[in-house]
N, C-alpha and C positions, 0 to 999 in steps of 0.2 A: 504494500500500500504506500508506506512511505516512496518507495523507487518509483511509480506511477506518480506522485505528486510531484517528486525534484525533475522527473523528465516532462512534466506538466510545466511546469514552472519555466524552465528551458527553453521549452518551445515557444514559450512566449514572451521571453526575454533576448533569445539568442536565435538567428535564423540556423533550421534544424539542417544538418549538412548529410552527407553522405554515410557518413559513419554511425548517426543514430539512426535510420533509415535501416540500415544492412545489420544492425545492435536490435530493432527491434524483430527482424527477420527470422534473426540467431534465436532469439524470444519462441515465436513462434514454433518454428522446427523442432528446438529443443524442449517445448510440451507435447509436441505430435510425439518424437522420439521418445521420453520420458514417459508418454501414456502404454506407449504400445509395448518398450521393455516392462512397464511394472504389472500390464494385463498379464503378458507373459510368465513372469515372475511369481505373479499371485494364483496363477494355476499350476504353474508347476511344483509348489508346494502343496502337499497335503499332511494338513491338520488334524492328528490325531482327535479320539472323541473326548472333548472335555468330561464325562462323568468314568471315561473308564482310564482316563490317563491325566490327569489335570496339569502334572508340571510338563508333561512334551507339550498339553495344549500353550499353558502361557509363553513358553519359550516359543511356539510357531507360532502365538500372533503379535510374539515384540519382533520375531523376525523380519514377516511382514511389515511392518511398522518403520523397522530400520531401511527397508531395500526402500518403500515410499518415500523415506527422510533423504537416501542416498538421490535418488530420481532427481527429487525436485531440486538439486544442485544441477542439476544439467542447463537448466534455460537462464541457470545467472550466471553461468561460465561460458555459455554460447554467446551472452550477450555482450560481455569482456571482449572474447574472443576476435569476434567480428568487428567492434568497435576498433579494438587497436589494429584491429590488419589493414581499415581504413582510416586509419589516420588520426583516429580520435582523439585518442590520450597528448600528440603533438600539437592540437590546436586549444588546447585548453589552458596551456599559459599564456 
């Protein structure tokens, strides 16, 4: 939320360049990317039966939980990524 509002902000202080443009790109793909590995991911776990195994169940759904946490690092390092390959981080001082 915060990153939505400083790149709100941005854009309407600074004309938006090529960099945030191909940064917000990076955004996108990297939730497309991010949804379809953790679809993945969360079926190819299987999760014992909570009443007949309770600790393999809690350990399979923090597992779950960590690969989600890992995922959604993908679209703010896509968005880094692409920024600086066009030149982003150069025109900001």
């Amino acid at each position: 939320m915060i990153f939505l509002i400083y790149t709100i902000h941005l854009a309407l202080n600074y004309m938006i360049d090529l960099s945030y443009i191909m940064g917000f790109i990076g955004v996108a793909v990297g939730l497309i990317i991010g949804i379809l590995i953790y679809s993945e991911v969360e079926q190819a776990i299987d999760c014992p039966d909570a009443t007949t195994n309770a600790d393999g169940n809690t350990a399979c759904v923090r597992a779950k939980q960590v690969a989600w946490t890992v995922i959604s690092i993908l679209p703010i390092s896509m968005f880094f990524a692409l920024f600086a390959i066009f030149g982003g981080f150069s025109r900001m001082a």
